[in-house]
Each structure stands twice: as C-alpha cells, then as structure tokens.
N, C-alpha and C positions, 0 to 999 in steps of 0.2 A: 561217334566222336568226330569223324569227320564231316558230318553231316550239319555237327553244331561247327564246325567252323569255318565250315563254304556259305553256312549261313551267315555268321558275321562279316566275313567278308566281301558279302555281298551290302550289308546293311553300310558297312564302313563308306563304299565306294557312292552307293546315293546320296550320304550325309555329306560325303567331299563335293560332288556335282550339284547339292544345295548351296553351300557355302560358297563354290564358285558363279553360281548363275544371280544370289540377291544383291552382289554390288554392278551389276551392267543393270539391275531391274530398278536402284534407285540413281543410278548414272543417267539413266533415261528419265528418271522424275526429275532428279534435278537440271535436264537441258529443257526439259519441259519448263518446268518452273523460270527459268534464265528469257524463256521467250514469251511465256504470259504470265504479267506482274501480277501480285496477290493483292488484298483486298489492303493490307498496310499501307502500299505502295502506291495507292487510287491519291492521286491530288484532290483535296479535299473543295478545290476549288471548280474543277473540273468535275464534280457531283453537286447536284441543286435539290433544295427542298428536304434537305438530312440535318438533322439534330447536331450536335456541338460532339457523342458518344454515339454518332452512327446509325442511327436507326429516322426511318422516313416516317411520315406523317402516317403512311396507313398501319406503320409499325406500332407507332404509339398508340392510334387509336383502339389497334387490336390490342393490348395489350391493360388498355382502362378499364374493360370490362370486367376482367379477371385480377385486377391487381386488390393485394388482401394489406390493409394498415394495422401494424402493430406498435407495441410501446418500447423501447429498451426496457431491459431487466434488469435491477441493481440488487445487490446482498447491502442489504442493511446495514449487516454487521458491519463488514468489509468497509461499505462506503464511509460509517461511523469512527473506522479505528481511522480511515485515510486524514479524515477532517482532524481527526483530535491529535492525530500522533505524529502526524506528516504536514499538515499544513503548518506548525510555529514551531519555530527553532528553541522557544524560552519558556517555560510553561508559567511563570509570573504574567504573562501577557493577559492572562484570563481578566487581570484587573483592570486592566484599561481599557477591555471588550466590554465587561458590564459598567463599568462608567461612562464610558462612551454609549452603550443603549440606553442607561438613567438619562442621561444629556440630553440625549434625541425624543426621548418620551417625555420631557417637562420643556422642550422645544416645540415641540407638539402640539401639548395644550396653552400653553401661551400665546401661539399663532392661531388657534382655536376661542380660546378667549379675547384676542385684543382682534379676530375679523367676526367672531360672532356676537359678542356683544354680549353673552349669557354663560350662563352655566351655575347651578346650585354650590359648585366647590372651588367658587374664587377665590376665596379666603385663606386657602390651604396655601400655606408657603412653597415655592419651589424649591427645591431643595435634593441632597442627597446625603445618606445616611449609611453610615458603615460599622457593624456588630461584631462581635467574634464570641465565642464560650470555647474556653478550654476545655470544661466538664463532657460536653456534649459534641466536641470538636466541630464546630459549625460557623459558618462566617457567611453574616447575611448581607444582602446592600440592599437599600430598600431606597425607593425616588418616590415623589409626590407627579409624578407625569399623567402622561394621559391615560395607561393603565390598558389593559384588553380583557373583552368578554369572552366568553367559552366558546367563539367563532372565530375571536384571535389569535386563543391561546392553541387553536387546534391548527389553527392554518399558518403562526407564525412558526411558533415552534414544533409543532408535528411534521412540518413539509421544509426540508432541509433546503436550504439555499433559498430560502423563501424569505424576502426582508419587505417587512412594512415600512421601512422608512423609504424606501424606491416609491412604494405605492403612491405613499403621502406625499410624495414630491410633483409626481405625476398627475396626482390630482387636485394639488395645491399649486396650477401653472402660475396662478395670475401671481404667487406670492413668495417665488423660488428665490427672486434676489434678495429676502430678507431669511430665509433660513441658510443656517449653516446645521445641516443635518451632518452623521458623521458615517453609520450602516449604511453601507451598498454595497454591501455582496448577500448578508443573508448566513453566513456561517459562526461570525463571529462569539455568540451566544453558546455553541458550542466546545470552545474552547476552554469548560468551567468542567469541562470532565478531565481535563490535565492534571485537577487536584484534588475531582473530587469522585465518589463512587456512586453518590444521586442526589438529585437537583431537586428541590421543592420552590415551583414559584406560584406564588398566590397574587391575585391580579383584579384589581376594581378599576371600571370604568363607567363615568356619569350615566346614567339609566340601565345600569346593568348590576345583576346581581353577581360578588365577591365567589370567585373562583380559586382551584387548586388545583395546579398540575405538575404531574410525579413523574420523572424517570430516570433509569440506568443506566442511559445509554446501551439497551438494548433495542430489541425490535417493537417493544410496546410502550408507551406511556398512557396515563389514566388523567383523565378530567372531570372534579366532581365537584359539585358548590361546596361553599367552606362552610361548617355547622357552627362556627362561631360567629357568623352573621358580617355585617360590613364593620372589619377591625380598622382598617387602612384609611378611610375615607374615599379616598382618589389614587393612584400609583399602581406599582407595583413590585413586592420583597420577593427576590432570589435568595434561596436559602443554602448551602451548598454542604454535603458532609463530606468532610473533608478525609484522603486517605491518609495511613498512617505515615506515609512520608512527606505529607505535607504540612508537617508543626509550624513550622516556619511564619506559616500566614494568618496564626493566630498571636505573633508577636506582636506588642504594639506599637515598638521603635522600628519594626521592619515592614508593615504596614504603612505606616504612616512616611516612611522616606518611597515606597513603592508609586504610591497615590503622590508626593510631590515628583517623583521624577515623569511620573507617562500624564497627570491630570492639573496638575497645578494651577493651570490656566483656562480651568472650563468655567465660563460666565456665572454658574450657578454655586453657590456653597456645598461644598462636600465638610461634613461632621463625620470624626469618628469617636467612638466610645471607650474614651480610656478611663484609665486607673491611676489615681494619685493618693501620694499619701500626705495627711494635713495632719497640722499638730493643735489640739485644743486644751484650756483649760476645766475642769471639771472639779466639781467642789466634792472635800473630802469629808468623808462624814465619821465627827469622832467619838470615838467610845468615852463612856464614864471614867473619869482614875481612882481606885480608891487611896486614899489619902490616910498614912497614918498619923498618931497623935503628935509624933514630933516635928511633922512635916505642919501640923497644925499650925503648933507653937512658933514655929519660924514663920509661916506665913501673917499669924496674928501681930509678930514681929516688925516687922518688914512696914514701911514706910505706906498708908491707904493711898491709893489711887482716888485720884477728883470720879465724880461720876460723868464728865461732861467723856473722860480716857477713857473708862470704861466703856461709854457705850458706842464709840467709835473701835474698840476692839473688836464688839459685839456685830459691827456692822460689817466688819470685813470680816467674810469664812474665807479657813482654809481651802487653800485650791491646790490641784495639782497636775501637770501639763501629759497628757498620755496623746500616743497617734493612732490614726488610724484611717482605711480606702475607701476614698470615697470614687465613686462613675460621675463622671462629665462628660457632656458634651463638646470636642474640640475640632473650632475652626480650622481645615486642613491647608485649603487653599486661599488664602491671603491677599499673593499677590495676582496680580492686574495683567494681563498682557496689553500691554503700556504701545505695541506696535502697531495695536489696531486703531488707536487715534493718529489723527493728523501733529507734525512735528509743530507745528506752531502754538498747538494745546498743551504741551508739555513743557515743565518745569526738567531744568536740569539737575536739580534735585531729585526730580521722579528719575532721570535717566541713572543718576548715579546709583542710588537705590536699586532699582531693580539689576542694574550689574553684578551688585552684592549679592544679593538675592539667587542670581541665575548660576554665578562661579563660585561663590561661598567666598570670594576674596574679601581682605578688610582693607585693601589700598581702591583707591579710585581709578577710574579709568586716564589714561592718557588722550584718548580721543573716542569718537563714537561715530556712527553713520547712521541715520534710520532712512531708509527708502523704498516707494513702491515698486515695482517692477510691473511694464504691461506687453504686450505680446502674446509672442507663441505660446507661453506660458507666465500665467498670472501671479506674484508671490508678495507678500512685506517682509523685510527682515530690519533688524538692528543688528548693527555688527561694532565691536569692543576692540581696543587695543590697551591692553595692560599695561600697567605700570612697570613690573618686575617680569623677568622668563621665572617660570617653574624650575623647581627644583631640576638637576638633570635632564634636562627640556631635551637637548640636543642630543644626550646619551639616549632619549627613547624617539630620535625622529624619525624612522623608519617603522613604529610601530601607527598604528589606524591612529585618527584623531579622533577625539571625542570634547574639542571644542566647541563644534556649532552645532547647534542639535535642530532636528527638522521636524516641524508641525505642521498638523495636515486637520484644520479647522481647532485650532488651539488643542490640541491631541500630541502628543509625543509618538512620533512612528519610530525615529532612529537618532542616535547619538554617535553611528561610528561610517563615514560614509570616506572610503578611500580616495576616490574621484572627485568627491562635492567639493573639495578645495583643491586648491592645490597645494602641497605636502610646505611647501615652503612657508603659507601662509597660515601655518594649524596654531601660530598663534593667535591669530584673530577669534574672538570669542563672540556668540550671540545667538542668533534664533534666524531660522527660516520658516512662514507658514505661510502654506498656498492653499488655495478654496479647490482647486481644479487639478491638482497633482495626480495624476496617472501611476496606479499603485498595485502591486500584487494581490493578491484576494486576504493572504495574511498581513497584507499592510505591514511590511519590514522592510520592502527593495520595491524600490521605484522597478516601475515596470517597461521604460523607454529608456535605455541610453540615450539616445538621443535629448531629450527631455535633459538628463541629467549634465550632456556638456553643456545645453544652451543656461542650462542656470549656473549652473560652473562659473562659464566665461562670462555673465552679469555681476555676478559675487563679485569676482578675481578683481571685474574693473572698479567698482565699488570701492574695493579693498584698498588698491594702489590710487584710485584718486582720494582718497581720505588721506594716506600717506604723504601724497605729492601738494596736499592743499595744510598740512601739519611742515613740510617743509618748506612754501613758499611764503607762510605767517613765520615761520624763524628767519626767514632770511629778508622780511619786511622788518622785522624788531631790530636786525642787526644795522640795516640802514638809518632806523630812526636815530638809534644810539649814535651812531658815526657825524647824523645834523646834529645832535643836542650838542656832542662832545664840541664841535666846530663854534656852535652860538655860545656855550657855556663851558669850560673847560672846569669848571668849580663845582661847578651843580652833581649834584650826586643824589639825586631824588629816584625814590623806590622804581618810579614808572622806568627811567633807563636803566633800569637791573631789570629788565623782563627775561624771565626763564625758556628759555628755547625746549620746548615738548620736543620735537625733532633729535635734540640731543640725546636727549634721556630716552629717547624711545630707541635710537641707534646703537647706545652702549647697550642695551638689553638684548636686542634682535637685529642687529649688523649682520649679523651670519645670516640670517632667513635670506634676507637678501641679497646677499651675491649666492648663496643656493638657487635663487631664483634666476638670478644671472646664469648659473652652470646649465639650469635645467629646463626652465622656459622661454625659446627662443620664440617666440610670439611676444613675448611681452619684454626680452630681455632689452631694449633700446630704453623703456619706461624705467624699468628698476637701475638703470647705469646711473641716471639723472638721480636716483636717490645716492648714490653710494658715497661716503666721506669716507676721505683720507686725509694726514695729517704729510707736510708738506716740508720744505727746508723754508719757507720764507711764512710758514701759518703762526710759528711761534705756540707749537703746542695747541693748539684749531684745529678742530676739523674742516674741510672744505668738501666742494663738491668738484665733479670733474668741470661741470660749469662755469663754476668760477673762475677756476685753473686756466680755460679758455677765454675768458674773459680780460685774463689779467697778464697774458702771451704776449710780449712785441712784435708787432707785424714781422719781424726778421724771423721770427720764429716760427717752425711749420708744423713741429710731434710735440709729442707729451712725454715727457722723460719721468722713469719710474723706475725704481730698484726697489727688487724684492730681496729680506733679509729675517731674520733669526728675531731680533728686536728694533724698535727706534733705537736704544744706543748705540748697537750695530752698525745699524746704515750710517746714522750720522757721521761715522767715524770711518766708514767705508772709502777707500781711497779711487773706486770708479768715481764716484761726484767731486772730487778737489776741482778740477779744472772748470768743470759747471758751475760749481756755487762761486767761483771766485771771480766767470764774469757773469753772475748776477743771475744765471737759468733758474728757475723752480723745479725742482725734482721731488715725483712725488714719493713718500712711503711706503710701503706696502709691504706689512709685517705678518700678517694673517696667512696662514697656508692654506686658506681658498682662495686667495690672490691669484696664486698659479694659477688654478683652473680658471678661474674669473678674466684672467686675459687673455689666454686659449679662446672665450667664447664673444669677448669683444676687442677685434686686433686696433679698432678705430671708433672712434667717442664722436659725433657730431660732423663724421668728415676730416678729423683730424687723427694722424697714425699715434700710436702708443710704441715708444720705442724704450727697449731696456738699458740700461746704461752698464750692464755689466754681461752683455753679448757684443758679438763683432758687427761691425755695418752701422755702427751709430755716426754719426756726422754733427759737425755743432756750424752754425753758421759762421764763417766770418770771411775778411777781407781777402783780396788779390793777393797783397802783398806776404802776408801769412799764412796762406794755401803755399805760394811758390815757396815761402822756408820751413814748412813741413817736407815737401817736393822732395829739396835738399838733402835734409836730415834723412830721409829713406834712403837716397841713393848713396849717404854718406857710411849711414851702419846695417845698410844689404850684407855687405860681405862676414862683417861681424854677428849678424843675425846670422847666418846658414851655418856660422861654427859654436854659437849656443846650442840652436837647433842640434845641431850632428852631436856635442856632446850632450843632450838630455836624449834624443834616440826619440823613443814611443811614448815616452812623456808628453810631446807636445806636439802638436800638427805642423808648427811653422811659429817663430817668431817674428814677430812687426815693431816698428816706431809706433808708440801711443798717439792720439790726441787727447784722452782723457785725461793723463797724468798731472802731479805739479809737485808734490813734494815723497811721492813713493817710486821708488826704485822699478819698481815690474811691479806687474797684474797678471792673474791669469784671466782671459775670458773666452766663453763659450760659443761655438756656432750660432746661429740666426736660427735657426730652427729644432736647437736641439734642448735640453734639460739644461736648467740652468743649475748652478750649486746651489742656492735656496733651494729647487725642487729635489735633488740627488738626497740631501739632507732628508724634506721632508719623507722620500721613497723608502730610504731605506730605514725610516724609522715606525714604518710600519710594521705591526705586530706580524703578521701572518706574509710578509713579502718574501720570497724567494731570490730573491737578487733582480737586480735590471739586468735585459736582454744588452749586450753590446751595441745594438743601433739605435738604443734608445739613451744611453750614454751618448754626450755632447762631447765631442771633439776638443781640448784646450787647447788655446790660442797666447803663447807668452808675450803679453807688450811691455816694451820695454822703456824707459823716461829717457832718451838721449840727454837730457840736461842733469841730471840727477850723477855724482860725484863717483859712488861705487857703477855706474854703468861707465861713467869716462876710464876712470882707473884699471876696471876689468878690459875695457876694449883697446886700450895703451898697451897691457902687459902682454895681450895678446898677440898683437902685433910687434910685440916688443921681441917676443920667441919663446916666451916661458912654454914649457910642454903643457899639454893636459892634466899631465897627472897633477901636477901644481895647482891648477888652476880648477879642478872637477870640483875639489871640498867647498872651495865659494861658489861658483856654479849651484851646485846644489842645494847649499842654504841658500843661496837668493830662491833657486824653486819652490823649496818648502815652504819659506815666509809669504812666499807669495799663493800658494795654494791655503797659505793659514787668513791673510787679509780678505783674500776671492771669496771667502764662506768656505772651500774644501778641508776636510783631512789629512791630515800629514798623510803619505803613502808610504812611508818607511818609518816608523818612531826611533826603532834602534840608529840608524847612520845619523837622522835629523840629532838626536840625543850625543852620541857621540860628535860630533859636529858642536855643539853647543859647549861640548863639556871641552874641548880642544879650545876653544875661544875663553874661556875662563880660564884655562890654564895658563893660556900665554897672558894675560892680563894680569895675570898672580905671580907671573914667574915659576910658574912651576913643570920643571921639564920633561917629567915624564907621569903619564895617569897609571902606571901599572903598579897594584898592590901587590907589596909582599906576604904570603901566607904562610901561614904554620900550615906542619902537616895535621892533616886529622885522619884521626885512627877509624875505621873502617865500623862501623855496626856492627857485623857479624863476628868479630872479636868481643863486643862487649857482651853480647845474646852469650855465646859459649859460656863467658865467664861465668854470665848468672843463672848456665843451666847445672855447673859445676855444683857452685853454692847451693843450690836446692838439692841436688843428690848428695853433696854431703852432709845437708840436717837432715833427710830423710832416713841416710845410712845411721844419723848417730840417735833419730826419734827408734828405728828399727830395734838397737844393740843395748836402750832401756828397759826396754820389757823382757827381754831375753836375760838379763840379770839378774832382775826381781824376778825370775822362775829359778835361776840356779841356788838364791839366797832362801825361796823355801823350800828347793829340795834339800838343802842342807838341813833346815830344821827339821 
C-alpha cells in the first residue's frame, strides 16, 4: 500500500514538471517566430517568378506530370427536384416555357426557310396549338417549328441545361439581329414536371425520321421512332400527364386567360381547342294519327284547302331546335404588340385599343407615351394614363403594383415589380420589353439592380415629361381662350371650350403627386411645377404654383398659403382678412398631404412659402405704416403681458397682429412647429398615441388693437376692474379664438357655461340654477320589488298546501 502510493506520487510530481516546462518550450517558439517571419508574412513582391497561390515554375512543372482530371458528380435526382421545385416560385409558369420553346422552334425554321431558300415543308403553317382531355387528364402544345431528330432529342432534352436555342444563335452570327429567340439558359423545358408526372414529346424534323421521347423525371428517359410513322409533318407535340392536383389546367376559361396573360403577344397564332355549345334546328319526324270516324266527319266538314296551301304546308317539315358541343379551333392571341412599330405607323385608334385590351378598361386613355430607350440597356415601352383611379386605388398604395408589366421578347416575365416604378407613379399603365434584359435563369427577377434603377429612372422621366407636356397643352388652351374672349366676347364656338386633360387627370391622381413631392427628392422640383391649387383670386381654378409667381407684384417676395379643414374653412378663416383686403393671393391648401408637401418644398422657384397662420409672416408695406404698427405695440405691450399672465400656460406671449381686420384675436403657431391643421390631421389618426410635447407648436395670441372688444377689455383694465371680473371674457375671447385658429376648445365645460351666462343676461334671466325634486334612491324601489315577489311566491306556496288539506278531508 505504501508502495502504490510513493508510486503515485512520484508520477504526480513529473506530470507537474511537464506542465511546467511546455510553456518556456513554446515561449521560445514564439520569440523565435517574432524574429523569423513566416512564409504569410514574405512580401509577395519581394519573391519573383511565383504563381498568383504560391508555387514557382519548377512547382508547377512538377506537379503536371502527375495531375489526374476529373468530372463533378451530380445526383440526378437531386439536381432534377432542384430545377423543378426550387427554380419557379409559380408552377403555371410551365406554360409560357413551352410557348416560349414553340416560338423559338417556328423562329427557327422561318430563319431557315427565308436564308435557305428550300425545304419540302413550307407549306405548313406556323403556328401553335394547344389540347387538353379531361378523360385522359392530358394537355398537349404542339408547334409547326423546326422540330428535332433523335440526336436533338437526346442532346436537348437528355443533357440538362443544354439549350439549342444558344446553339442556333451562335451559329446563325451573320443573322442574330433579326431573331428574337427566347431559351437561353436550357432548363426551362423542364419546368412541365410542376404539373405533370411524365412528358411525352414526339418530334419531326425535315430529313429525319418522327421520334418519341418519354420521361419521369427520373434518372432514365427512352427514345424510340414513332410506329405511327410521320403524323406531325414538321414540329414538335409535348404531351404532359397531368398530376392529380393539377385540374385546373385542363379548364378552358383558365387556360385560355393563362396563355393571354404570359403569351399574348408572341408574333405567331397560338389556337386553343375548346368547347362550345350551338343551338340547331333538326326536322322532326312524325308518326301516323289514327283518325277516328268523327274526327272524319268534321274534317270532311270543315272548309277544303286550295291545293296551291296545301302544298306549301307540305313543303315546310316540322323542325325542332336541340343543342349540342361542338370543338373549335380558337384564336388566342389576337392582339399585336403595337410597341414594336415605329409611333408614326400608328393610328390612335390602334393605341386606344390596345389600352383596352392591355387593362380590360372601357374608358380611354387620358394620355399615352410610346418610346424607345438606347443605352446601357436597350427597351420599348408604351406607357397610359387613365382616365378614372381604380377603385380604392390609394387604400391599396402600399401594396406591389401590377400596372406595368415587363416583356422580355414579347414574353411576359413579371407583372409585380416594386422598384420598376416608383410607387407614386403605379398609376401609370403599359408594357416594357427589352431584347437584352439580364435575367435570372427562372426569368421572374431581373438579375442586376443595377440594370433595374437605370430603367427605373428612364421610365420615371418618360412618365413626368408626358405629364408636364399634358399640362403645358392645358395651359396653351387656357391662353387661346383668353385671345378669343378679348377678339370676340360673343363667340362661344366648341373650339374655345377645349377640355383641359390636365384637369381631369389632377382630380383623379393629385395625391400621386405630392406623394411624389413627399418621397422623391430627385425629382420633387419637377412634380412641384405640376401641382394645382385653388387660390382666393382663382375663382374656384385650379392654378399652378407658376402662375401664382407669375401673377406676384414685384413688392411681393413669398408665397402665402394656409392650410385648413375645407375651402369653406379657409375662405372664412380670419389669418387672410388683412391679405385679401390689400389685394395678396393666398393660396389654398386643404388636402392633408399639403402638410407634408411643404415640409419637403419650403421654397418654389427661389421664392419662400410662407403660412399665414404661424408667427414671422411679414406683409410688405410703407414707412409710414411700419412706424404706426411701431406704435400700437408699444401702446398695448403692457396690456399684453396682463392677458398673458391671466391665460398662464395657455399661450407663450401675446402680440399686436398685422394680419387682423375685423376678428378680435387669433391664436397662431411657432415658425417651426405643428400647425393646427396638422395637430387636427395627428390626432386623427387611427393608431396615434398622442403627440410628444416638442412636437406641439407653442400658441401665440394676436391681438386686433382696432377691433372694439380688444379697446373695451384694455380700458377696463386699466380702468381697475380685478381679474376675477374680467377672466370670463378673457377666456371666451381664448376659446373663440382657438375655435377660428382650426384648434379645439380645451375646456368644453367653462367655454359652455360661458356661453350659457351670455344668454342668460341677454334674456334677462338671473340665475341658471334649476330647482329639483328629490328623487328616491334605486335601492328602495329593488327592495320593494323583492317584497312583491316573496309575497306571490308565499301565497303560489300556501295553494297547494290547501288542496292537500281538502283531500285529506275527503
């Protein structure tokens, strides 16, 4: 025992002298390390004749001899579910993948027939063709294209990411600017397994014999001639069986709206095969009657028919109208993409049309743009401006637009693009299609942002000079009218009643654009120049801020503008008396994105925007009347500071007005703070919490020195009456005056009593207190009626107890 434990403690004491001697043994490696740098550390510049990853010339050389090349390995499966399940968000997409390879493969041969000059199957129409069977749940698309032989079908569709249409472009150099091919990545084709569980495509191409290729999307597919010999002529039928969750695409109203939304506009006829029901007549075929003998005698009776009647009965048989389904062939795609001609081949007619067409609207457009776009990135678009906003337009502005839809060689790639406009402009309606658009491999999301603001901001300016060239023709019409009126004052001919589009486009979408004022500051100088408002000198007109500047007397330096609740409101608003009486134009602005709207432009042209119901407004005028305002302040300074003192926290300070003329006080707001229009519009938000105290604007009471209750209060005052006399009017004047500013009463109870004390002395009646009766208390009358109920219960109880004592008796 002791022997095991002199042992251990011997072992214990070399494991400590381990533990202490390995940190001096890497203390020394790292002073070593500290003095000779490691091969990290070698300036790269400072070694010559070494590779980019460090190795020298005789490295590589040694190293060529022995280097072994291999392939990446891929699971089939794996890579097959990646492509089907993970590359497209929509699984309807399958259909404008095989429309789009029909396209490219009667693209194909077309540029094959009009450079080769031959081929035994010219005759065959280009075309594409779309089937469905409910029986057999199957949905074929068959094209008259160029078709592939059993070298195609193994190397297009056998070898994944393998696309013939790359090929064909590559080897058709001399003749790329006249196709618009649509496959270039090579996967698309397989996107037909989103709804189906296997693919049969059968496939003729001139000098080859008609082929069949099958698969599962598994690891195998089969290629084998067709034993029914050449059915197709030329082309090639994708057959697709459909799984069971996918009915849907054997409908033929939901086919057919599929195929208009992603292919509408592909140069070649797409037919699909529906069902309709017809109504015909069919002659009835009638039986013998037998006739008895009295039926004779009345007939023998009865008045002979000429035989000329007769034999025109005899010529018309009974018919009778039955229905029944007949299959048709229907033309899907119709309409034209009208964008790929030049604007001066087009009827405005065609444009209006195809508007219809595009939105399903039955009003006309208001304006239209068609333009090429060249650069960085190449596109055509036509863009719309409605007549009417959509229903609820503004309740859903924050959701994707799905106005402008983007084509990428008359193809439909997307309809919802958050960026491609800007949000304010998601009225604008129409089409973008680019030949060279840089796209994801599933062709749903542009593949460059970049790419996507440079088409952005072409759009945008498109957009707003269409706008600004809609409002300089209205504001042309309104000059002509103004010469006719002056040559003719009688003439009232249709031509000077021209409708201003600008109007009607402004009561529609006014809001878009001061949204666009709030939110894009790149272009918000551009939308200012569109903006109308209605003015104290327009006479119920809209104007622009333009004209407003235009129509300024040089004395004049700002733009005076009050915001309010309604035009009846302001009109009557007692900030503008003194303005409108010498002659100022003040403008309107009744909309509660006005507030934000001058938040984001404090100054129009170089010219300030000033409110008329904040402090710091200034009105021009003479010497003489600067110095008798002067006056007036130093006259009722001291009367001010004792309003002030009796309204307390009410008001910051009261002043002599300049705006005044026939209202007693105003209240108005800091220079920089919430005005009562905004206070209004804050707190009338659903989901507001109250405004922070510094975001509440300071009031300012001005006061009219000429106005008769301002003389009289400042007399009595002076006169010695106390406060307490004089608070009740003090205080209605506040009120009234927080009631004209736009504010709230801040007391209803005192303001109400207040009111009803000024009615009483006007009536003569000296005192408001009613006399009441007493009223009896509730829970006396509850007792009572709990009484009454126990005593009908006591006296329901003491009947049945009777009628037992009466049969015991018997």
């Amino acid at each position: 025992m002791r022997l095991t434990i002199r042992y251990a403690s011997v072992l214990f004491v070399f494991a400590l002298l381990g533990c202490l001697s390995f940190p001096s043994v890497r203390a020394e490696e790292s002073e070593v390390a500290v003095e000779e740098p490691t091969v990290d550390d070698v300036d790269p510049s400072t070694s010559t004749g070494t590779s980019y990853d460090g190795f020298t010339p005789e490295d590589l050389e040694s190293m060529q001899g022995e280097t072994e090349t291999l392939e990446f390995q891929a699971e089939v499966n794996r890579l097959m579910d990646i492509i089907i399940n993970s590359l497209y968000s929509n699984r309807e997409i399958f259909i404008r993948e095989l429309i789009s390879n029909a396209s490219d493969a009667l693209d194909k041969i077309r540029f094959m027939l009009l450079s080769e000059k031959k081929g035994d199957t010219s005759d065959i129409p280009l075309e594409i063709r779309i089937s469905y069977d409910k029986e057999a749940r199957t949905l074929t698309i068959k094209d008259s294209g160029v078709g592939m032989s059993k070298k195609d079908l193994v190397k297009n569709l056998g070898t994944v990411a393998k696309s013939g249409t790359t090929d064909f472009v590559e080897k058709a150099a001399s003749g790329t600017d006249s196709l618009s091919l649509i496959g270039q990545f090579g996967v698309g084709f397989y996107s037909v397994y989103l709804v189906s569980d296997e693919v049969t495509v059968v496939s003729k191409k001139d000098g080859n014999d008609q082929h069949v290729w099958k698969s599962s999307a598994n690891q195998t597919f089969t290629v084998a001639p067709d034993p029914r010999g050449d059915t197709l002529g030329r082309g090639t039928s994708v057959t697709l069986k459909l799984k069971e969750d996918a009915g849907e695409f054997m409908d033929q109203d939901g086919l057919e709206r599929l195929i208009k939304k992603y292919s509408q506009f592909i140069q070649f006829p797409i037919y699909l095969h529906t069902e309709k029901t017809v109504s015909k007549e069919v002659p009835v075929e009638e039986e013998p009657e037998e006739t008895t003998e009295d039926e004779e005698k009345t007939e023998d009776d009865e008045l002979e028919v000429s035989d000329e009647e007769a034999e025109e009965k005899d010529d018309k048989p009974k018919t009778k109208t039955v229905t029944e389904k007949v299959w048709e062939w229907k033309h899907i795609n119709t309409n034209k993409p009208i964008w790929t001609r030049k604007p001066a081949e087009i009827e405005e007619d065609e444009y209006v049309a195809f508007y219809k067409a595009l939105t399903k609207d039955t009003d006309e457009p208001v304006d239209y743009s068609h333009f090429s776009a060249e650069g960085e990135i190449s596109f055509k678009s036509i863009l719309y401006v409605p007549k009417k906003a959509p229903h609820n337009f503004y309740d859903d502005y924050y959701k994707k637009s799905t106005s402008l839809k983007l084509y990428v060689r008359k193809v439909l790639i997307s309809e919802e693009f958050e960026d491609f406009m800007p949000r304010y402009l998601s009225f604008v309606k129409g089409v973008v299609d680019s030949e060279d658009l840089p796209l994801n491999v599933n062709r749903e999301t542009l593949q460059q942002s970049k790419v996507l603001r440079v088409m952005s901001k072409k759009l945008t300016r498109k957009a707003l000079a269409m706008l600004r060239k809609m409002s300089e023709e209205c504001e042309e019409d309104d000059d002509d009218d103004d010469e006719e009126e002056e040559e003719d004052e009688d003439d009232s001919s249709e031509d000077s009643k021209k409708e201003c589009k600008f109007d009607n486009f402004y009561s529609e979408f006014g809001k878009s654009l001061k949204l666009g004022v709030i939110e894009d500051s790149s272009n918000k100088k551009k939308l200012a120049k569109l903006l109308r408002y209605e003015t104290s000198k327009s006479e119920g007109k809209l104007i622009s801020l333009q004209e407003y500047v235009e129509n300024m007397p040089e004395s004049q330096d700002s733009i005076y503008y009050i915001t309010g609740e309604s035009i009846e409101v302001v009109k009557e608003s007692p900030f503008i008396e003194r303005l409108t009486r010498k002659g100022v134009e003040v403008v309107y602005m009744v909309d509660a994105l006005d507030e934000y709207v001058i938040n984001a432009i404090p100054e129009f042209d170089g010219v300030k925007l000033v409110s008329v119901t904040k402090e710091g407004m200034e009105i021009s005028q003479s010497e003489a009347a600067k110095e008798k305002e002067k006056k007036l302040k130093e006259e009722f300074k001291a009367f001010g500071e004792w309003l002030s003192g009796v309204l307390g926290s009410s008001v910051s300070k009261v002043e002599v007005s300049n705006r005044l003329a026939q209202s007693p006080c105003v209240l108005v707001t800091s220079k920089y703070g919430w005005s009562a229009n905004m206070e209004r519009i804050m707190g009338a938000q659903t989901l507001s919490a109250g405004a922070q105290p510094w975001m509440k604007a300071q009031k300012i009471l001005e006061i009219n020195p000429s106005h008769p209750l301002i003389k009289e209060l400042k007399n009595r005052q002076e006169g010695g009456e106390s406060d307490e006399e004089l608070k009740p009017s003090v205080d209605l004047l506040y009120e009234t005056a927080r009631l004209t500013s736009g504010f709230p009463v801040s007391n209803t109870k005192s303001f109400a009593d207040n009111i009803h004390s000024i009615i009483a002395k006007n009536l003569g009646v000296e005192s408001l207190e009613v006399e009441l009766e007493e009223e009896e208390p509730l829970e006396a009358e509850e007792e009572e009626e709990e009484e009454e109920e126990e005593e009908e219960e006591e006296e329901v109880d003491e009947e049945p107890a009777a009628a037992s004592e009466g049969k015991d008796e018997l």
